[in-house]
C-alpha positions as CSV (number, residue, x, y, z in Angstrom):
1,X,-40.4,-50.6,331.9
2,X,-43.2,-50.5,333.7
3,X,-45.6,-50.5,330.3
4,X,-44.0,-54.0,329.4
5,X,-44.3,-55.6,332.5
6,X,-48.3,-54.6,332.5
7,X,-48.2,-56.2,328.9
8,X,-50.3,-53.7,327.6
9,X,-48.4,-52.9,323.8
10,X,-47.3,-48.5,323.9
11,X,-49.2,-46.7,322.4
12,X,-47.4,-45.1,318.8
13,X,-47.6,-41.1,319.1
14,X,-47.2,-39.3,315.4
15,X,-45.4,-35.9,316.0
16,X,-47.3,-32.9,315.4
17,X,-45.3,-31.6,312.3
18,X,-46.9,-34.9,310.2
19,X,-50.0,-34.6,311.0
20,X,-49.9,-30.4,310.0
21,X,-47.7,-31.7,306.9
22,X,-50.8,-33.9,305.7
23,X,-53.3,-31.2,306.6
24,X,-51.6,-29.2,304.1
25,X,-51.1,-31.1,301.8
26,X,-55.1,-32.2,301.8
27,X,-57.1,-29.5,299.0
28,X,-59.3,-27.2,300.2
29,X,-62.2,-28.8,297.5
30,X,-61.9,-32.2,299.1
31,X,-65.0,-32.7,301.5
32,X,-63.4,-34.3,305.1
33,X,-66.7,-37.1,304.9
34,X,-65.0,-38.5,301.3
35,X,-61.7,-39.1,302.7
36,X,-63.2,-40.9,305.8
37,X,-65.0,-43.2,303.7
38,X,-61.7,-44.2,301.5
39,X,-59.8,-44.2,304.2
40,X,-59.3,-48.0,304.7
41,X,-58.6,-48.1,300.8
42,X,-54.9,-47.7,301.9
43,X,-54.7,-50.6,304.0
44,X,-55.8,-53.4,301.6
45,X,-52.2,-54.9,301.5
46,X,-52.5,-55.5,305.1
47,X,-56.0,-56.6,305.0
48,X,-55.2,-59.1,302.1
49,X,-51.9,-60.3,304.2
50,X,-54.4,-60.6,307.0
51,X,-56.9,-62.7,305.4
52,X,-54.6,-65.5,303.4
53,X,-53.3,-65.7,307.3
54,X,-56.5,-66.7,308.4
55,X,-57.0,-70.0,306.8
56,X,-54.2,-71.2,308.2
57,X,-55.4,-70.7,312.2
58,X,-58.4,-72.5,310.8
59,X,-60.5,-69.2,311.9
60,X,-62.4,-67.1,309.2
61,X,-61.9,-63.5,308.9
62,X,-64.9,-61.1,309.8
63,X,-66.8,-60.0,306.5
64,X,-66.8,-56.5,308.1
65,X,-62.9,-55.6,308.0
66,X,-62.1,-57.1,304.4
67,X,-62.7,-54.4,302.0
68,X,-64.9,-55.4,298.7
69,X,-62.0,-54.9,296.8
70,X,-59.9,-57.3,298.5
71,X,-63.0,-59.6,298.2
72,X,-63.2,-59.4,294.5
73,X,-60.1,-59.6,293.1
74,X,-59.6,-63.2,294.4
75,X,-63.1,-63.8,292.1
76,X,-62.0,-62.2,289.1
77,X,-58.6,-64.0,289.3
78,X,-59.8,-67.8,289.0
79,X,-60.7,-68.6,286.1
80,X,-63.9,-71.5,285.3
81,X,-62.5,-72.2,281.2
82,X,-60.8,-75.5,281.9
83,X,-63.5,-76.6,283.8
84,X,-66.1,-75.5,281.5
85,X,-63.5,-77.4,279.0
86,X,-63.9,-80.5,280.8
87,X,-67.1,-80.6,281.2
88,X,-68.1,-80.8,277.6
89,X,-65.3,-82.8,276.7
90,X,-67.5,-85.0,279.4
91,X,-70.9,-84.7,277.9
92,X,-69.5,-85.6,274.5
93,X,-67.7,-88.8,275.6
94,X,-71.5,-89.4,277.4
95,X,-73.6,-89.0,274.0
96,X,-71.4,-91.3,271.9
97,X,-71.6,-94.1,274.2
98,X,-75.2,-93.9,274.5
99,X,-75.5,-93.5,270.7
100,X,-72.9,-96.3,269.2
101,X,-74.7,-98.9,272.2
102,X,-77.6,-99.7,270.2
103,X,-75.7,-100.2,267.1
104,X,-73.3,-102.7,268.8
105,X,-76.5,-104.3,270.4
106,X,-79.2,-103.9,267.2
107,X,-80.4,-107.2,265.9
108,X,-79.6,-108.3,262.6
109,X,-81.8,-107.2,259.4
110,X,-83.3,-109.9,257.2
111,X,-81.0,-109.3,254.3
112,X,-78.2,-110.1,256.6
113,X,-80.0,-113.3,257.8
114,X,-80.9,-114.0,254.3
115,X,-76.9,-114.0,253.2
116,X,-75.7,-116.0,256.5
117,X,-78.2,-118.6,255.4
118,X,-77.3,-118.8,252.0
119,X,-73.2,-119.0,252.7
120,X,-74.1,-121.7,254.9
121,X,-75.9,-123.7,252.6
122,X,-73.8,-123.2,249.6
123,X,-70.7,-125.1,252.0
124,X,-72.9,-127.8,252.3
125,X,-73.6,-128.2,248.8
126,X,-70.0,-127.8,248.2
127,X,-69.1,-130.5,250.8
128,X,-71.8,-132.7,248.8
129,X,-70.9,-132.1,245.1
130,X,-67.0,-132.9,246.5
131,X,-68.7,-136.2,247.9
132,X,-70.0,-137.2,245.2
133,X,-67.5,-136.0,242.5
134,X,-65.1,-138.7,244.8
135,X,-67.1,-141.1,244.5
136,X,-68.1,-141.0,240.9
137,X,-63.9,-141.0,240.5
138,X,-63.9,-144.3,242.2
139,X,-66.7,-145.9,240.3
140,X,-65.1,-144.7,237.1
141,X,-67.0,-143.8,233.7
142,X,-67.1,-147.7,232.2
143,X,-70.7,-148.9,232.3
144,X,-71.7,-152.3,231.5
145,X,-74.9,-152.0,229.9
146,X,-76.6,-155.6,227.9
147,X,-77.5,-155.1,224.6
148,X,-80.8,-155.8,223.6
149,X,-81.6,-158.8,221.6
150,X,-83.4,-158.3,218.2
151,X,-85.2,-161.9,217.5
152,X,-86.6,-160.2,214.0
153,X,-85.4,-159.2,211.2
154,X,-87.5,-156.3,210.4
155,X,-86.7,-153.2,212.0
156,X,-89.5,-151.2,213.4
157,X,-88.2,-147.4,214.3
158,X,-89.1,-146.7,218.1
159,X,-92.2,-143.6,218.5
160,X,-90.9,-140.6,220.0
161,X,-92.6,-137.6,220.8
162,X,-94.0,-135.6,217.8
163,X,-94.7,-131.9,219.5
164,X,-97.1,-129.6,217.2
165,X,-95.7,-126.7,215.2
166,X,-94.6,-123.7,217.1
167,X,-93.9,-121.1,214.9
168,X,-91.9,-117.8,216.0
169,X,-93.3,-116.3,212.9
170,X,-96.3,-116.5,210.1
171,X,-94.6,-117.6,206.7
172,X,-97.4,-115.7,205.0
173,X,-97.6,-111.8,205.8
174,X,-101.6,-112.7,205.1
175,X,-103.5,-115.2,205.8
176,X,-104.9,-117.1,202.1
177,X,-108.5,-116.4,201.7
178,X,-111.0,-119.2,201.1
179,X,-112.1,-118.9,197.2
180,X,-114.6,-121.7,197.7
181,X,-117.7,-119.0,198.3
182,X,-120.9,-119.3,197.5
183,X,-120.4,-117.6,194.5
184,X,-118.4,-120.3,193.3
185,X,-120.1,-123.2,194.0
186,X,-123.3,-122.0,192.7
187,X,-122.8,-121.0,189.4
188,X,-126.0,-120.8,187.4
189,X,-129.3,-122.6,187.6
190,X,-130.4,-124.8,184.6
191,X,-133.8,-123.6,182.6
192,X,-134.1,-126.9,180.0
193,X,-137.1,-128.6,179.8
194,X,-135.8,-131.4,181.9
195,X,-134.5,-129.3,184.9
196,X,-138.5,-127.4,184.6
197,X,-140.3,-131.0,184.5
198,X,-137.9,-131.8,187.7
199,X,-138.9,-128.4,189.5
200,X,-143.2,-129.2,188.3
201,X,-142.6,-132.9,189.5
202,X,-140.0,-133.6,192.2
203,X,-140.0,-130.0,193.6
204,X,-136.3,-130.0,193.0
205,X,-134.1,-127.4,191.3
206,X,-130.7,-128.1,189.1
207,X,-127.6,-125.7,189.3
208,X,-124.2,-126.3,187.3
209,X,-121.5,-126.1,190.9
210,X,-118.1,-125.6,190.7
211,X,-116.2,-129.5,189.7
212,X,-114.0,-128.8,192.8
213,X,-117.3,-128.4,195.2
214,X,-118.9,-131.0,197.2
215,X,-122.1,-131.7,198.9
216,X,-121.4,-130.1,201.9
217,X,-120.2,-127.2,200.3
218,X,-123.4,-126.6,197.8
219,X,-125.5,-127.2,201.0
220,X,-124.4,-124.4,202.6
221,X,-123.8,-121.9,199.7
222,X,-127.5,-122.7,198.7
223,X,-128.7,-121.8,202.4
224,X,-126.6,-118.8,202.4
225,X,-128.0,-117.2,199.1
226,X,-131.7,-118.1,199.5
227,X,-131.7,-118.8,203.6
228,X,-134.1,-122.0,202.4
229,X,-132.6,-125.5,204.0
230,X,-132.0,-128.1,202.0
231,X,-133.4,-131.9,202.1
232,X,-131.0,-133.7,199.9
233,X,-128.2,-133.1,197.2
234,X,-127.3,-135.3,194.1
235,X,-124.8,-135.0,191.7
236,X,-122.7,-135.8,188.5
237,X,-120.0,-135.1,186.0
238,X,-121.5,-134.3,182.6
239,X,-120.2,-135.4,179.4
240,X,-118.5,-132.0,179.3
241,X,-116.7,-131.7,182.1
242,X,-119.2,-129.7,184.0
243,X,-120.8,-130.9,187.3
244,X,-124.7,-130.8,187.8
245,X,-126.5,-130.8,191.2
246,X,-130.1,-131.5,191.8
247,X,-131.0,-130.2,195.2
248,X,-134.7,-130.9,196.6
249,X,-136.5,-128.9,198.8
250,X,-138.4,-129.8,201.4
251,X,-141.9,-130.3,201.5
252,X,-142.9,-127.1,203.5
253,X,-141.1,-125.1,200.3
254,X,-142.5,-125.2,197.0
255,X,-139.9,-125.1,194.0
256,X,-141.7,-123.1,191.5
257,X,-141.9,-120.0,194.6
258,X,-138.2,-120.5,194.9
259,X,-137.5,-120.2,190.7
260,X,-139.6,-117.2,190.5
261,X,-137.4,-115.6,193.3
262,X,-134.8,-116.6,190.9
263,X,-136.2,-115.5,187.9
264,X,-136.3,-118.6,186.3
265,X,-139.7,-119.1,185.3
């Protein structure tokens, strides 16, 4: 009685026979220093009761009575996946806003451009071509259109355009070749006395041509064969049917040089 008035809490006195009973039950191999150091490993229900009291006083717990144990096993019980869960699910939902952005905001390409342009001006041609489809509907297709008056009586046919031939083809595989050589034209040279008193005399030489040659053409066939140029060319139709040329020479060439070339003196 007089312990609880003092307040002081009595003192709890374990009888002798436990504390041999333990003794005994200790092994002899067991060092004493061991079991004092797990000693307070028995008591970690009553230091974990003790500590999730603790919060609720609002005071903290001294880090020296709570065994590691204890300390741990509220660590190794939480677990960080959902969080870890969210977190990506976060960062995800992050990168494809900041990559569909620009492609809401990107400016149009040309080739879209291009085909807004050209849908709007085909409706405007449309509107148009509707326009004036109406009003050609309204005007109708009669037109009254004066005949012209004719005060002649001949007919002359109007000139229209006359284009130059086109062809997509040749009508001849080959082209024809010109048979008017100088081989031709100049056939043979005449030796009678007349055609050597012209050669003497008018420094001119005589040659049966071809009937089909002219002027021009026994002009050049005569400069081709004997490169000499020519001063002037006469002809005519003999009796026979064969054509006779008198060509002269100019004065710088002498006939009778030329007929020896020949061989016809």
């Amino acid at each position: 009685f007089s312990l609880f008035m003092s307040g002081k809490a009595p003192k709890k006195e374990t009888p002798k026979s436990e504390a041999a009973a333990k003794k005994a039950e200790k092994p002899k191999t067991e060092k004493p220093k061991a079991d004092q150091a797990k000693a307070p490993k028995a008591d970690q229900p009553k230091a974990a009761a003790k500590a999730k009291a603790a919060p609720a006083k609002g005071k903290a717990a001294p880090a020296a009575d709570k065994p590691k144990s204890a300390i741990a096993k509220p660590k190794a019980a939480k677990t960080d996946k959902p969080k870890s869960a969210a977190k990506s699910e976060k960062k995800v939902t992050i990168a494809l806003t900041k990559v569909d952005k620009p492609k809401a905001n990107a400016k149009k390409s040309t080739a879209a451009r291009v085909k807004v342009a050209k849908g709007k001006k085909g409706s405007v041609t449309k509107a148009g071509t509707a326009q004036k489809v109406g009003r050609a509907i309204k005007k109708g297709n009669t037109r009254h259109t004066s005949a012209r008056v004719h005060f002649s009586v001949h007919f002359h046919r109007p000139k229209t355009l006359q284009l130059p031939r086109n062809p997509k083809y040749p009508r001849r595989s080959a082209p024809r070749r010109n048979k008017m050589d100088q081989y031709r034209v100049l056939q043979y040279p005449l030796t009678t006395e007349s055609a050597m008193k012209k050669i003497e005399d008018d420094n001119t030489l005589v040659f049966i041509v071809d009937q089909f040659s002219n002027k021009h053409h026994i002009k050049d066939a005569f400069k081709k064969l004997y490169e000499i140029k020519v001063d002037r060319i006469n002809t005519l139709i003999r009796p026979d049917g064969k054509k006779k040329a008198f060509i002269r020479l100019p004065a710088e060439v002498e006939a009778m040089d030329v007929a020896s070339k020949i061989g016809i003196v």
